[in-house]
ZATORLUM-704201 format. One line per field, with one value per residue (C-alpha): residue in one letter; x, y negated, z negated. Coordinates in Angstrom, 3 decimals. Layout:
N
resn [a  ...]
X [X  ...]
Y [Y  ...]
Z [Z  ...]
***
This chain:
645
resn [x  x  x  x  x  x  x  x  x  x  x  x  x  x  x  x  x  x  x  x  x  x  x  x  x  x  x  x  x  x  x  x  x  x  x  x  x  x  x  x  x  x  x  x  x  x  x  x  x  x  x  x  x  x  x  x  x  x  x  x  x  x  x  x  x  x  x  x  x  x  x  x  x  x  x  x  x  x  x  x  x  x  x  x  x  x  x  x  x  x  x  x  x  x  x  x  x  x  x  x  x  x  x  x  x  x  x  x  x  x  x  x  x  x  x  x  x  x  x  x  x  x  x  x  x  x  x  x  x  x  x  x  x  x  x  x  x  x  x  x  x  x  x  x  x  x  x  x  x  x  x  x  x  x  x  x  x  x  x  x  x  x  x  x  x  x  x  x  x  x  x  x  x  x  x  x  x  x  x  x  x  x  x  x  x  x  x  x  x  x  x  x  x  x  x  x  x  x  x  x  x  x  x  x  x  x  x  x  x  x  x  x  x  x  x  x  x  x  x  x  x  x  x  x  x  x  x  x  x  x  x  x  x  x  x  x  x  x  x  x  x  x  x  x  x  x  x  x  x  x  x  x  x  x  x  x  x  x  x  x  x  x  x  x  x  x  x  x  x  x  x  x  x  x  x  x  x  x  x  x  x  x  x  x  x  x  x  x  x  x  x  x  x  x  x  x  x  x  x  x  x  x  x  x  x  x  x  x  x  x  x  x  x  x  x  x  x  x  x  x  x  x  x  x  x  x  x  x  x  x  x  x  x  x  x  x  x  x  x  x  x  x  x  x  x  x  x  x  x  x  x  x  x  x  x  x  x  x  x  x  x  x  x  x  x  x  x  x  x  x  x  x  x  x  x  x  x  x  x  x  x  x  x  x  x  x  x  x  x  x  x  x  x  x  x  x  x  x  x  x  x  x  x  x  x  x  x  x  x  x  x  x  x  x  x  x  x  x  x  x  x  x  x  x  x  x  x  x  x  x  x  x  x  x  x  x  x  x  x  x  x  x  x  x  x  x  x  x  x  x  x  x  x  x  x  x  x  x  x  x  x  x  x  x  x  x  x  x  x  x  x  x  x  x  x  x  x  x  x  x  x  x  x  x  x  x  x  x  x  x  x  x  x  x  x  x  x  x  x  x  x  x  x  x  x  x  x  x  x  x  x  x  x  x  x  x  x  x  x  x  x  x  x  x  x  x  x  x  x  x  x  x  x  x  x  x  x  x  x  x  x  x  x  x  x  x  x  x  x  x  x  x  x  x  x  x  x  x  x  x  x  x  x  x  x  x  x  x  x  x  x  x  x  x  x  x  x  x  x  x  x  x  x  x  x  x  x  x  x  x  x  x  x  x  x  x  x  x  x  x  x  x  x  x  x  x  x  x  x  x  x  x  x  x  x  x  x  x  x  x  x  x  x  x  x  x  x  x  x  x  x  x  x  x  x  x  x  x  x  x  x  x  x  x  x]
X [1.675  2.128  1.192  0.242  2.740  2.464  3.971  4.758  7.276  7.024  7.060  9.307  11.907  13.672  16.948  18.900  17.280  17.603  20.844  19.799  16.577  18.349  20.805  17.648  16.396  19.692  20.618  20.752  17.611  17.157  18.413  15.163  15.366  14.701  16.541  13.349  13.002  13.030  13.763  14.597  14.489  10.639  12.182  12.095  10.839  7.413  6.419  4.873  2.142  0.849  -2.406  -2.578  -5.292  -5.091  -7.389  -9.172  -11.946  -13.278  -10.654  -7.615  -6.109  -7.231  -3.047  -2.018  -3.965  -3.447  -0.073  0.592  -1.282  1.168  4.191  2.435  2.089  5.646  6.843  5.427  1.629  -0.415  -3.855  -4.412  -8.052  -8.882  -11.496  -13.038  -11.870  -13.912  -14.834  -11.445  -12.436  -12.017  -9.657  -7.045  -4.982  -1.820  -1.793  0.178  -2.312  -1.573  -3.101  -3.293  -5.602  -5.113  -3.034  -5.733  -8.053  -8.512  -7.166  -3.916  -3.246  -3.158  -1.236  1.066  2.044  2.709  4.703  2.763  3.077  3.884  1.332  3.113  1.211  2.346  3.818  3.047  4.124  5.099  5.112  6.023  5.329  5.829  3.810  1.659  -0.250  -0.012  2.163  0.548  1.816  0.778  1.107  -0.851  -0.939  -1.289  -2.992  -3.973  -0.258  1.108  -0.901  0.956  4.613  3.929  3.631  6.577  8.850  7.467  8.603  11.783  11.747  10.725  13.539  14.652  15.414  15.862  12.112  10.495  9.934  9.678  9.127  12.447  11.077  10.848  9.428  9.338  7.838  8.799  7.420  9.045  11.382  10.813  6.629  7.904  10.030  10.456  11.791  10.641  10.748  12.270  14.942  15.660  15.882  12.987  11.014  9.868  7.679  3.919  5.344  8.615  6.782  4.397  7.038  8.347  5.290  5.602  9.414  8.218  6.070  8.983  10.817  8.405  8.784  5.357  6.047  6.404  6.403  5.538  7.796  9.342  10.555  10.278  6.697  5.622  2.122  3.616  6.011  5.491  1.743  0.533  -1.948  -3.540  -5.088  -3.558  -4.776  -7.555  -4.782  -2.421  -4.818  -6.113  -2.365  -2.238  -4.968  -3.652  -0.650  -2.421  -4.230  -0.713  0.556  -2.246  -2.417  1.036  0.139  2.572  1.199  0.903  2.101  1.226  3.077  2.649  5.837  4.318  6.999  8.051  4.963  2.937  1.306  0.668  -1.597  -4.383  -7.394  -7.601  -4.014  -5.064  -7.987  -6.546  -3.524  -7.078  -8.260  -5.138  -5.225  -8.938  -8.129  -5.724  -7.862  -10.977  -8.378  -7.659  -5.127  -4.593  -0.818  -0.284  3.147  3.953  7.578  9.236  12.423  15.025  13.068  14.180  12.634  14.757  12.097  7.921  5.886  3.095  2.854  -0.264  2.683  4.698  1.792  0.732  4.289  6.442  9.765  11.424  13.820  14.274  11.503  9.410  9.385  8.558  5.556  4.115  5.007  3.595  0.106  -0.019  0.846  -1.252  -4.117  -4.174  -3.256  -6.415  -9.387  -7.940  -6.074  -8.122  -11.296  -10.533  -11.195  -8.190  -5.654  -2.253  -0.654  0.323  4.543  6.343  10.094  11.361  13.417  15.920  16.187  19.853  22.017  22.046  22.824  19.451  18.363  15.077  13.400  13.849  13.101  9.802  8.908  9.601  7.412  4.352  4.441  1.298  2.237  1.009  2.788  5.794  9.187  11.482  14.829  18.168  20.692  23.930  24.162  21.949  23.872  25.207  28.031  26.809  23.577  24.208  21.811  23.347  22.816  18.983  18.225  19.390  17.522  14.419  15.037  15.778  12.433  10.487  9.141  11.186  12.261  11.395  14.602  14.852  17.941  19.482  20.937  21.479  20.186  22.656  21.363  23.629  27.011  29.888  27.475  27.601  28.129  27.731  25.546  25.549  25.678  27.484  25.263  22.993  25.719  26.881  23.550  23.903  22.456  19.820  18.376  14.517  14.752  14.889  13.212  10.149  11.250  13.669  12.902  15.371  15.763  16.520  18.569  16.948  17.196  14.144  15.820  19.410  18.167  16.907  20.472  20.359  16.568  16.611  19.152  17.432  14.169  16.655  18.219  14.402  13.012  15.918  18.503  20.125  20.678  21.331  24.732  25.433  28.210  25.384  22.687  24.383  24.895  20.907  20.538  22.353  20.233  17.496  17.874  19.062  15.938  18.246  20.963  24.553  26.554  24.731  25.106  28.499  28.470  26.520  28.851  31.895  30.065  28.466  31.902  33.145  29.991  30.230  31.479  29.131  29.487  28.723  27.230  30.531  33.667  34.361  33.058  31.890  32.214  35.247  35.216  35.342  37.063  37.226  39.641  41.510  42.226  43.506  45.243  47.092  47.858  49.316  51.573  52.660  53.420  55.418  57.406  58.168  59.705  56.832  55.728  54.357  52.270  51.155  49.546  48.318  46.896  45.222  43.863  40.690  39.387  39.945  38.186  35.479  35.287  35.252  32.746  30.276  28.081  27.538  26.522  24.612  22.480  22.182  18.561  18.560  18.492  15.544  15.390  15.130  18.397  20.212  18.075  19.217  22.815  23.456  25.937  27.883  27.746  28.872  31.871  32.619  33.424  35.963  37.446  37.331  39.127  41.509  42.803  42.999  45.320  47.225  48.054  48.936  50.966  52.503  53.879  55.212  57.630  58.387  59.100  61.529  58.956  58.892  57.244  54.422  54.435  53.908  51.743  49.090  49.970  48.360  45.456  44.479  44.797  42.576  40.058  40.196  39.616  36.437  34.938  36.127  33.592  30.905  27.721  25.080  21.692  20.970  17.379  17.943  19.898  20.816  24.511  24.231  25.714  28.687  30.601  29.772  32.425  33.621  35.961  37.408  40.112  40.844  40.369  42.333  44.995  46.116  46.222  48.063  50.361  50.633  51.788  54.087  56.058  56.275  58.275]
Y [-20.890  -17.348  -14.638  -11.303  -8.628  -5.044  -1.891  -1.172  1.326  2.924  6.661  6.562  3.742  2.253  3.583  1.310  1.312  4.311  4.780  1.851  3.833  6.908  5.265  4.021  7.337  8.657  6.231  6.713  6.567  4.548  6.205  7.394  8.717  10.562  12.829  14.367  18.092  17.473  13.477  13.527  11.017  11.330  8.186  4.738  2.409  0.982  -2.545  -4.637  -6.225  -9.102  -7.349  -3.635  -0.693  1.003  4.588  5.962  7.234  8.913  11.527  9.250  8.135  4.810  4.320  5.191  3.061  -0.070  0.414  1.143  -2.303  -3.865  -2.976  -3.450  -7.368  -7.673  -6.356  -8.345  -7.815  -10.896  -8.971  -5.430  -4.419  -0.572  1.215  4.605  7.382  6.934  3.280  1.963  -1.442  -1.729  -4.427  -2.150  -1.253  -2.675  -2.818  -0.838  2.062  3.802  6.821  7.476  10.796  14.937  16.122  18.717  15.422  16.261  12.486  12.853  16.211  15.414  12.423  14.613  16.360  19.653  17.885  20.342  18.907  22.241  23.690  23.078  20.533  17.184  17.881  15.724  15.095  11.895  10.827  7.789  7.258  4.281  5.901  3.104  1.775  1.158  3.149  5.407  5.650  9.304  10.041  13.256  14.740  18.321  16.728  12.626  13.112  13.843  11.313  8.619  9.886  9.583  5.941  5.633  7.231  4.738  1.879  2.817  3.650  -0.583  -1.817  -5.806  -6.409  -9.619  -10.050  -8.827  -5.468  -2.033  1.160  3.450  6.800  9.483  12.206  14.161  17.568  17.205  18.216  18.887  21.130  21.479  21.046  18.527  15.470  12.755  11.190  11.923  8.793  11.101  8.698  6.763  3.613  0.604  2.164  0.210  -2.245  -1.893  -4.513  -1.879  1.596  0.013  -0.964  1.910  3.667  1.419  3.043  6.719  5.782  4.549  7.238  10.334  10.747  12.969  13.115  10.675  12.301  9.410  11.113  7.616  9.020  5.524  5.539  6.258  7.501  9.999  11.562  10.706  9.255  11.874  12.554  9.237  7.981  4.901  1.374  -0.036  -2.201  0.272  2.951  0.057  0.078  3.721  3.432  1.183  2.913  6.291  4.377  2.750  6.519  7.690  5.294  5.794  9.548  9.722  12.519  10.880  13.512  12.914  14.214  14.139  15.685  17.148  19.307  16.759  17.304  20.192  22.564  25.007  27.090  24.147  24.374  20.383  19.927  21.625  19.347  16.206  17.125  18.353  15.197  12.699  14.603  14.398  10.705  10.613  12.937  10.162  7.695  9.939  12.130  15.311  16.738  16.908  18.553  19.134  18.724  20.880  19.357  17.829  19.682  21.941  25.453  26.937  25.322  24.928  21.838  23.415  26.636  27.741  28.208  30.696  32.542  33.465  33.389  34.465  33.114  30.189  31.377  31.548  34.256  33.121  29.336  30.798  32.915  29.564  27.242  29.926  30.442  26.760  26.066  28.961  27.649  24.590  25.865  28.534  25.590  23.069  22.649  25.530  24.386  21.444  21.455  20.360  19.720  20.909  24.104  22.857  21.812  22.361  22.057  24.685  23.724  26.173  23.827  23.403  27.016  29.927  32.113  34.793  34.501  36.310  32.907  32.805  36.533  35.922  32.990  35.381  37.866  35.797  32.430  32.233  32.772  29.403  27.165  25.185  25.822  22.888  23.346  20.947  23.005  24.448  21.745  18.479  16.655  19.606  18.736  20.429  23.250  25.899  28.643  31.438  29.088  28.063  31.980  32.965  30.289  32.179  35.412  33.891  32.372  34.869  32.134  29.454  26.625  22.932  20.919  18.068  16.500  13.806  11.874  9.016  8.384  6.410  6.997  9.150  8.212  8.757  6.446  2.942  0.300  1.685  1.322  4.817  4.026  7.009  9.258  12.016  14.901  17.686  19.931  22.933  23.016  25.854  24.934  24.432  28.533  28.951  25.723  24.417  20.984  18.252  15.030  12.713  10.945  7.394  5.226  2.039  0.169  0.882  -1.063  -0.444  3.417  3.088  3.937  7.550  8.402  7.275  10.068  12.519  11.973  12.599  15.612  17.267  16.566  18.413  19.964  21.490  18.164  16.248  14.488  12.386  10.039  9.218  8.835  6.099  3.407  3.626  3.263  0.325  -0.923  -0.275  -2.509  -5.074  -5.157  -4.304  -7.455  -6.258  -8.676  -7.554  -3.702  -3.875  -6.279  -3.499  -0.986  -2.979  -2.982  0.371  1.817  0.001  1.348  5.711  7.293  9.717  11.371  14.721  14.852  15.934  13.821  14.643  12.905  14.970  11.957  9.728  6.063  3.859  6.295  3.585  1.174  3.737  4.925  1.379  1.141  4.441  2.896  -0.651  1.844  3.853  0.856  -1.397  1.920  2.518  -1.525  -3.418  -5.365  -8.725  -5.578  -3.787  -7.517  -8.524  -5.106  -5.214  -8.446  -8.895  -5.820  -7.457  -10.692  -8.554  -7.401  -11.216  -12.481  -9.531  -10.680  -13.627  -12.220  -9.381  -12.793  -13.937  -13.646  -10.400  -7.963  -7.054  -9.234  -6.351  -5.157  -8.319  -8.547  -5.097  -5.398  -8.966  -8.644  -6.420  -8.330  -11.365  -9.364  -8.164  -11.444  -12.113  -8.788  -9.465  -13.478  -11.535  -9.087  -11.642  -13.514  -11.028  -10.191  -13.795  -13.062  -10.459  -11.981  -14.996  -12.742  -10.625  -14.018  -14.927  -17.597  -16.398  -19.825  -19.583  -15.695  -16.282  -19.158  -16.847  -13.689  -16.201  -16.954  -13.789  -12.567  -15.367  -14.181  -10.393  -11.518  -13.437  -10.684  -8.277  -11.013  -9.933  -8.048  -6.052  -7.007  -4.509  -4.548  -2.918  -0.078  2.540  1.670  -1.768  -4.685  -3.833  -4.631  -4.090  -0.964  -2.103  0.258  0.984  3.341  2.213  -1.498  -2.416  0.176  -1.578  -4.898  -3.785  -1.687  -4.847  -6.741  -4.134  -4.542  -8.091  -7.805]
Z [29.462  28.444  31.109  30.317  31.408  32.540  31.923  35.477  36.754  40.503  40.372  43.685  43.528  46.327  46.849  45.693  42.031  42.121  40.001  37.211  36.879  36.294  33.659  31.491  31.738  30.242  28.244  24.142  22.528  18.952  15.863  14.154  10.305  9.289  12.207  13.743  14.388  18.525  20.280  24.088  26.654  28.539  31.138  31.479  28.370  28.189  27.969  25.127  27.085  25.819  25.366  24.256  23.300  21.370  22.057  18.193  16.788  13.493  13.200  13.568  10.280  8.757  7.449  10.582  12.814  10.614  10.759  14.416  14.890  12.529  14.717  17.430  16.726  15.033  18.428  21.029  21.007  21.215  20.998  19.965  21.166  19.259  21.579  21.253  23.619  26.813  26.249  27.824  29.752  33.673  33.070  31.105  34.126  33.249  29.886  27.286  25.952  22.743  22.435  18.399  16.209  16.143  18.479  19.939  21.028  24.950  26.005  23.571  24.941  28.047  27.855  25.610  29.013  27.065  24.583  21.530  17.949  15.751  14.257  10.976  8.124  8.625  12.060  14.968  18.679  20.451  24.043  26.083  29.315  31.486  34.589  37.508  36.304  33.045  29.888  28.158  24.205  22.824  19.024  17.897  14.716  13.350  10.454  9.053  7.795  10.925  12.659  10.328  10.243  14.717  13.742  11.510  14.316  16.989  14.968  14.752  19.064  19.415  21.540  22.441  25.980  27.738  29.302  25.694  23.536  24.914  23.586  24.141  26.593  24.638  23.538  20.191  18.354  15.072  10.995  8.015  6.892  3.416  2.115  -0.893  -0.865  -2.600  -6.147  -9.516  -11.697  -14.383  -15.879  -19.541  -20.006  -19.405  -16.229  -13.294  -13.209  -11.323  -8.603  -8.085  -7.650  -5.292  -2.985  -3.416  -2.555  1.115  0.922  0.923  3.656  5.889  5.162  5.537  2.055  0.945  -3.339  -6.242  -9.615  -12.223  -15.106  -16.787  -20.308  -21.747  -21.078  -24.330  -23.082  -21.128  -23.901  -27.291  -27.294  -25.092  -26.698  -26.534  -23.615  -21.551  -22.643  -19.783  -18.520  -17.501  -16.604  -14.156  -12.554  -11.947  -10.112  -7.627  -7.709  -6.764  -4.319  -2.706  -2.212  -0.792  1.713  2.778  2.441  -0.553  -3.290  -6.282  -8.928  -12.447  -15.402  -18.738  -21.289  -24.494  -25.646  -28.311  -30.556  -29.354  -30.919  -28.441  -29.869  -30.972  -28.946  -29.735  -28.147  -25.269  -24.803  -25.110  -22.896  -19.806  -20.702  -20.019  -16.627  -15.872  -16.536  -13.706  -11.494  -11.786  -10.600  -7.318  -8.388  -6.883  -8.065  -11.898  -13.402  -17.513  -17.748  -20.850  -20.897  -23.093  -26.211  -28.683  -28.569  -31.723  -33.855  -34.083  -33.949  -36.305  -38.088  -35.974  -33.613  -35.570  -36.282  -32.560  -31.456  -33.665  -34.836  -32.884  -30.183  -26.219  -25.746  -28.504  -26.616  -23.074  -24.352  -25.632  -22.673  -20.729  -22.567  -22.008  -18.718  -17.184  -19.352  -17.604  -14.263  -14.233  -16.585  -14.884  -11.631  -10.415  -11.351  -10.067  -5.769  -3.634  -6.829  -6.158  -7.761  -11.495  -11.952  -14.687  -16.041  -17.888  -21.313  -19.390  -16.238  -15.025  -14.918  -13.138  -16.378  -17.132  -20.387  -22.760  -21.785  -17.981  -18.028  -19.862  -17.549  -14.728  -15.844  -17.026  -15.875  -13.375  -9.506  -8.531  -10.888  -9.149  -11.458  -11.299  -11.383  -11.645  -10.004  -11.349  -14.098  -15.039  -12.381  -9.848  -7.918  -4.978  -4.048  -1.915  -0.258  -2.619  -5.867  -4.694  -3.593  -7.510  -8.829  -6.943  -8.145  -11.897  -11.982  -9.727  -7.322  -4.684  -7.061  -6.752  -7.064  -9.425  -8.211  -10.783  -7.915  -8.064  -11.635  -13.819  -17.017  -18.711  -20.708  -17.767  -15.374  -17.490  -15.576  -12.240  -9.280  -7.492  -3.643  -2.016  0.741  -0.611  0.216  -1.110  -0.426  1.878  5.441  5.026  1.887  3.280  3.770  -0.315  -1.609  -1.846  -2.028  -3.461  -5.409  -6.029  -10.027  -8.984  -11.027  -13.467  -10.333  -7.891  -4.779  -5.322  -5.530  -1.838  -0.384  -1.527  -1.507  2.070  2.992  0.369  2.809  5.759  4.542  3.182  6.691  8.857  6.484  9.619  11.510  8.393  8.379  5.420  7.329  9.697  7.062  5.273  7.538  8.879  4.993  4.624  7.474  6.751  3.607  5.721  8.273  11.158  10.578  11.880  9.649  6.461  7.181  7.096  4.310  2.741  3.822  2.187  -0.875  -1.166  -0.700  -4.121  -5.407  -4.280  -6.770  -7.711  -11.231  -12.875  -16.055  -17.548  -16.162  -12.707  -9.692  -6.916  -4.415  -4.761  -5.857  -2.601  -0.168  2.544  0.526  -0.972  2.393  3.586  0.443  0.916  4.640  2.624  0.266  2.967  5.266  2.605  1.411  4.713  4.673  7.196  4.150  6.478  8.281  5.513  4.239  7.678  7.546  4.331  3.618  6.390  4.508  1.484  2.598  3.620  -0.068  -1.067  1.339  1.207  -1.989  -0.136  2.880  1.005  -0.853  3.058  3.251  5.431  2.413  0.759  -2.343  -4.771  -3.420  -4.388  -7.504  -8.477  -7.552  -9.105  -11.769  -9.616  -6.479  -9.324  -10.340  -6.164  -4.987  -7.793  -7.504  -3.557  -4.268  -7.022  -4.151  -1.307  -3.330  -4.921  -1.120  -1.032  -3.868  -2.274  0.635  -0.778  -2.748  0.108  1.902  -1.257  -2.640  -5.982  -7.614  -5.037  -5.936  -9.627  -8.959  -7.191  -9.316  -12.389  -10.282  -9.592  -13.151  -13.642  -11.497  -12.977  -16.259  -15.005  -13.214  -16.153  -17.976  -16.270  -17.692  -16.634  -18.148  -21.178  -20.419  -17.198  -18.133  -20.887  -21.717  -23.311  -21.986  -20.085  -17.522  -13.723  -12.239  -8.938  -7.469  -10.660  -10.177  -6.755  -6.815  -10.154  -9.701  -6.601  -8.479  -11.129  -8.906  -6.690  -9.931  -10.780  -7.613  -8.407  -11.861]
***
């Protein structure tokens, strides 16, 4: 028969506990991501009680209090009883309380014990305490957003210990570095489907995560129909989309890309570009952005245009994106109450050079309109401070970043799955931005890896470290399971590289084996050949067995879904290496039958995996074939061979 438990910790231990009390108190707390602004230890860890309260009322957030009752049964709650502040029963003493709305609510501020949640938007404050006679949970928000991101850094703070779940001691004061963060779905190629963005909306919500820019250039309705409005059916799906962010407080941003066929001048294109917004303002939302990019501006879509313009050019362009876009920031996000300030993209989007168009846009461009900008190039190899302060003073306002990381959509990208950290991006950055987004790749799940850190690094730039980032990524996708993180981590390393948009990577191709590689080269120079294989080949096993591990069960579905053809082709490159090693040592042993025996068998194997596709319909470069630490993986096999002759 189960018996409830308590939460019961004496304020004055005996003696002789005195020095295990003192090491829980110390002890590390959970890693939370993303890394919050202030986490200390507050003392010992609560109890899950079989019963808990949880203490709301009107002003607590509806997302947040659903949720906290979620994690509260998935870690150990039988019953979760939600009672209004001052209606806690007689019979409570004992039982874990959780103590959830504003921050400034008299009962949360006192059980906050002078823990203050900033008076920042969407910062919050977080205290556990495991005090006779019962713990007391605190999570107070500056604002409803606040209130829910509390939640999201309690469940990460759930701890297993052999009597049952507790809630790691400690206390935070924590918010947001930079105002926007997120992903704009921004690529080419076939965009996700309905069932994708809503999980990704759940994502965001893990991951404090506050934007999503719906930007899909394959949607024809948002690029070259835009002038129509969406069929019933689809319209219907926005609307539970917008309703999915918003209740994992997610700002829905909708966009819609003219440029194509504009005429900018036409009252009538003017009103049928208001109305595909009001369309998406009935449905709930509040954000809207008109992306001008990838357009030509050396040449008119009517000859209204040249008329009020003048001749096509750089200045000529910016006058008329600007007479638009402050025309529908002043009739129609302003006139509109509680609508964000309007986005845009400039055609000019990814330089740092000044030009008659940036210079007009600085000039004209109305204060309030967000200016989205790519960095140094489409796909910048790194942002600094000094390159996002010139960006300001090009554009006359902080700049929005549009970072194409880790979209795989352009030509030097084919065939890859882009799993490296989010890196590269200067500490400091929340002083001159207003915000990041992150273009994801074709696939939603596999994209995960590097949003997750992009959430990190937008939250806390200054704590942000990308080595760290990477392996709560990996997870995260793998609710938690040690043996498929690492198998993630094997995996994801044949899978960094991280191109530019011309040909140079700014993060390597699978650093970790090239560096045991380097270590077999350097050992079997140096004449221990038997070491340099023993050395080697468990890591390349690990390579073999990690698809299968990956397809486990632990990882999200989507994940293996998304990754398929390339965790296919990983477990024959993985078998092709083990055996080469094989290889290897029976012709270091002076067996060269055996050696040419498995030298055949592993060309065998290459050759299959060099077989492999990649779906067409789920990517922009045809049907080709799955990279898998191409530059690292084959060149050892063929250098391997090469010894062999």
């Amino acid at each position: 028969m189960a018996t409830t438990t308590t939460a019961l910790v004496c304020l004055t231990p005996p003696a002789a506990a005195r020095p295990a009390v003192e090491a829980v108190r110390t002890s590390a707390l959970p890693p939370v991501s993303p890394t919050p602004q202030s986490l200390t230890r507050s003392g010992t860890d609560a109890a899950v009680t079989d019963r808990v309260l949880v203490v709301a009322d009107e002003r607590t957030d509806p997302a947040a209090r659903h949720r906290l009752v979620e994690e509260l049964k998935a870690h150990g709650a039988q019953r979760v009883d939600v009672v209004a502040p001052g209606s806690i029963p007689p019979a409570a003493a004992g039982l874990l309380t959780v103590r959830l709305g504003p921050a400034a609510r008299p009962d949360i501020a006192a059980a906050l014990a002078g823990t203050a949640a900033p008076d920042r938007a969407e910062g919050y404050a977080l205290r556990v305490s495991a005090a006779h006679p019962g713990a007391t949970i605190a999570l107070g928000g500056s604002d409803a957003t606040g209130q829910f991101y509390a939640v999201q850094t309690l469940r990460q703070l759930f701890v297993r210990a052999d009597d049952g779940w507790k809630v790691a001691g400690a206390q935070a004061a924590d918010f947001p570095s930079m105002p926007l963060r997120g992903t704009i779905e921004g690529f080419y190629g076939q965009p996700w489907t309905h069932a994708e963005r809503l999980d990704q909306m759940d994502f965001y919500g893990d991951v404090k995560a506050n934007t999503y820019i719906y930007a899909p250039k394959d949607d024809p309705y948002h690029r070259s129909k835009w002038r129509e409005p969406y069929p019933a059916a689809k319209l219907a799906e926005l609307g539970e989309l917008v309703r999915r962010a918003t209740a994992n407080h997610v700002r829905f941003t909708f966009a819609v890309s003219p440029g194509e066929s504009v005429c900018y001048s036409d009252p009538e294109h003017r009103k049928d570009l208001k109305a595909k917004l009001q369309a998406l303002h009935d449905l709930g939302t509040r954000a809207f952005s008109v992306p001008l990019d990838d357009i030509s501006y050396t040449r008119w879509n009517c000859e209204a245009d040249r008329a009020a313009y003048g001749a096509p050019g750089r200045q000529a362009a910016a006058r008329a994106q600007v007479d638009l876009l402050n025309d529908v920031q002043r009739t129609f996000v302003a006139t509109h109450e509680g609508t964000q300030p309007l986005q845009m993209v400039p055609t000019e989007y990814g330089d740092l050079t000044d030009t008659s168009y940036k210079q007009t846009l600085r000039a004209t461009l109305d204060p309030a309109v967000e200016v989205m900008w790519t960095g140094t190039d489409v796909v910048p190899p790194s942002i600094t401070n000094q390159q996002a302060e010139g960006a300001a003073k090009l554009f006359g306002r902080k700049v929005f970043v549009w970072d194409n990381y880790p979209v795989n959509d352009y030509w030097n990208t084919g065939g890859r799955l882009l799993l490296a950290p989010y890196d590269k991006r200067e500490a400091g950055l929340s002083r001159h931005l207003t915000g990041i987004v992150a273009n994801p790749m074709n696939q939603p799940y596999a994209s995960k890896v590097a949003v997750f850190g992009t959430a990190d690094f937008t939250w806390n730039d200054a704590a942000y470290d990308a080595r760290a980032n990477w392996p709560r990524a990996m997870a995260y996708l793998a609710g938690g399971d040690r043996a498929a993180t690492e198998a993630l981590l094997v995996f994801g390393d044949l899978e960094h590289m991280a191109p530019t948009f011309g040909a140079t990577p700014w993060q390597p191709q699978a650093p970790e084996l090239a560096r045991r590689v380097a270590a077999f080269w350097s050992a079997w120079d140096a004449g221990d050949r038997s070491g340099a294989v023993r050395d080697l080949r468990p890591y390349a096993m690990s390579i073999e067995k990690a698809p299968g591990t990956i397809r486990g069960g632990a990882v999200e579905d989507g994940f293996v879904t998304d990754a398929a053809p390339w965790l296919d082709a990983t477990e024959l490159w993985g078998r092709a290496t083990v055996i080469m090693l094989d290889a290897l040592d029976a012709w270091r042993s002076g067996d060269r039958d055996r050696a040419a025996q498995l030298l055949a068998q592993s060309r065998s194997l290459q050759d299959r995996a060099r077989a492999v596709r990649v779906d067409p319909a789920r990517n922009t470069w045809g049907r080709v074939q799955p990279k898998v630490g191409d530059g690292v993986l084959d060149t050892f096999l063929a250098q391997a061979e090469a010894r062999m002759r």
